[in-house]
C-alpha positions, 0 to 999 in steps of 0.5 A: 500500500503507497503512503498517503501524500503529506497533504493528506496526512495532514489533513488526517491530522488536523481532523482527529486534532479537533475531535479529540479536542472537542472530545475532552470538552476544551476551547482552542482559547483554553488550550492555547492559554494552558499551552502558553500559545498565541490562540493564532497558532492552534487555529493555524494548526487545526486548519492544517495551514501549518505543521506541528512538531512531534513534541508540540503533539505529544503535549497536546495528545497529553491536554486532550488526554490521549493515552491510547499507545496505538492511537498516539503513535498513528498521531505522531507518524502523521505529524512526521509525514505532513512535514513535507507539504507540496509546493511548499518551495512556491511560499514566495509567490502563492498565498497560504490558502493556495497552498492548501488548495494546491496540496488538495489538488495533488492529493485527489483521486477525483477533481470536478470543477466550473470555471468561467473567467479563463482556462483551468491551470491545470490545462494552460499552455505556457504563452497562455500562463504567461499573458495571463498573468501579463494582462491581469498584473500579478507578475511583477518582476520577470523573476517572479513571473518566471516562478509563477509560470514554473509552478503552474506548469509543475502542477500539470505533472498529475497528468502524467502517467497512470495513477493520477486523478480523474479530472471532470471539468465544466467550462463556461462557453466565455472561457474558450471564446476569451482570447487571452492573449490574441488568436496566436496564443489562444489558438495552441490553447485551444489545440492543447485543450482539444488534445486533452479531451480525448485524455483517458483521465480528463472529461471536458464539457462545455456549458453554452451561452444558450443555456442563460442565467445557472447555478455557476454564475454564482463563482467557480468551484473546484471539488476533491475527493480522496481514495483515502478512507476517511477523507472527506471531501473539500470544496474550493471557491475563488472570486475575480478579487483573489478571495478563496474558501474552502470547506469540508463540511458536508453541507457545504460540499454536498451543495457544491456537488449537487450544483456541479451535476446539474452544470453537468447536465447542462454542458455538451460534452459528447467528442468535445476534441473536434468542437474545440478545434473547429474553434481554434481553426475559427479564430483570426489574427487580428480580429475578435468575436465582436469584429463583426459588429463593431466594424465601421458600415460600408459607404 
């Protein structure tokens, strides 16, 4: 059997932290305060934003008292195996609650998700990570841009080889209109979605303009589900300002899943790789979508 990611060792972690926390009847306040901590530094401990030491656990197994040698030892051996969370070495460029969506996302077996504003990164080509990130000013330096392009290329690796997840992705008809960049960049977009269609672990689907006001409208979401027992499922929203939550609470996962179906449902997905590259094949240098209509009329 494969040990389980640092991303879901921690996420274990942090699970049985709170319940055996709220199984002895305690506060974060009250634990912090008899641990002499910051009461930040427990929150930031249970929201599995940071490791705990093996010393720092064993004093909080003793707190919670928690004496089961068996149980303390599975506790300590996943305190010692989410040292290592992935992409941690990007601290310089990605947020803390990017962070924790990127270990989700390289610890799922099953990733559904809707975007409607751009490409999901996990398919974009490099030109087109590049005038992304050009055109919305969050490169900054050359050397910056360059880390960010590095780590979204890093974390299209889950695509290779056999064991990776199945990728369910619902894209809004705006998200393959958009020319990110112009038809240069975006027509080997497209190409490269097209060739993802036809992946054996990626389903693409298109949700149509003609489908009017959905359920997606609301943000784009993106859903993990692990093999792992007793890992529950976590959803993930981000807004146009950067803003993001995530949420294993059932109720809040189990709404996102129910939403993702009916979008599902909605979106044409049937050989989607030919639709795409009659897209591409359509766009033109030079001109966009409302060429047409705002075109000066003919004397």
């Amino acid at each position: 059997m494969s040990t389980p990611s640092a991303a879901v060792q921690r996420l274990r972690l942090r699970t049985e932290l709170r319940r055996a926390r709220s199984q002895a009847g305690l506060t974060q306040r009250q634990v912090a305060t008899t641990m002499e901590w910051s009461p930040s530094k427990l929150i930031r401990i249970e929201a599995g934003e940071v490791a705990v030491t093996v010393n720092d656990l064993k004093a909080l197994l003793a707190e919670y008292g928690v004496t089961d040698r068996r149980r303390t030892e599975s506790l300590l051996e996943l305190a010692r195996g989410s040292r290592k969370m992935p992409f941690s070495e990007y601290r310089d460029v990605f947020s803390k609650e990017f962070l924790s969506f990127l270990a989700l996302e390289s610890s799922a077996s099953i990733i559904r998700g809707f975007h409607f504003f751009v490409i999901p990164g996990l398919f974009q080509t490099e030109e087109y990570i590049r005038a992304l990130i050009a055109r919305t000013g969050q490169g900054g330096s050359p050397e910056r841009l360059d880390r960010l392009v590095e780590a979204r290329l890093a974390r299209q690796e889950v695509l290779e080889g056999d064991d990776g997840p199945e990728l369910f992705m619902v894209l809004d008809e705006s998200v393959v209109r958009r020319q990110v960049g112009g038809p240069g960049v975006m027509r080997p977009q497209l190409e490269r979605l097209a060739e993802l269609a036809s992946h054996p672990r990626v389903t693409i689907r298109i949700l149509p303009f003609s489908v009017g006001a959905h359920q997606g409208l609301r943000g784009p979401f993106t859903l993990f589900e692990f093999s792992e027992d007793g890992m529950p499922d976590s959803v993930y929203l981000e807004n146009p300002r950067g803003e993001s939550y995530a949420s294993n609470a059932p109720e809040v996962t189990g709404k996102y899943l129910e939403a993702y179906w009916e979008l599902e449902d909605l979106a044409v997905g049937d050989d989607m790789e030919p639709v795409l590259r009659r897209i591409a094949a359509g766009l033109s240098e030079g001109s966009g979508d409302l060429a047409p209509v705002t075109a000066e009329p003919d004397d």
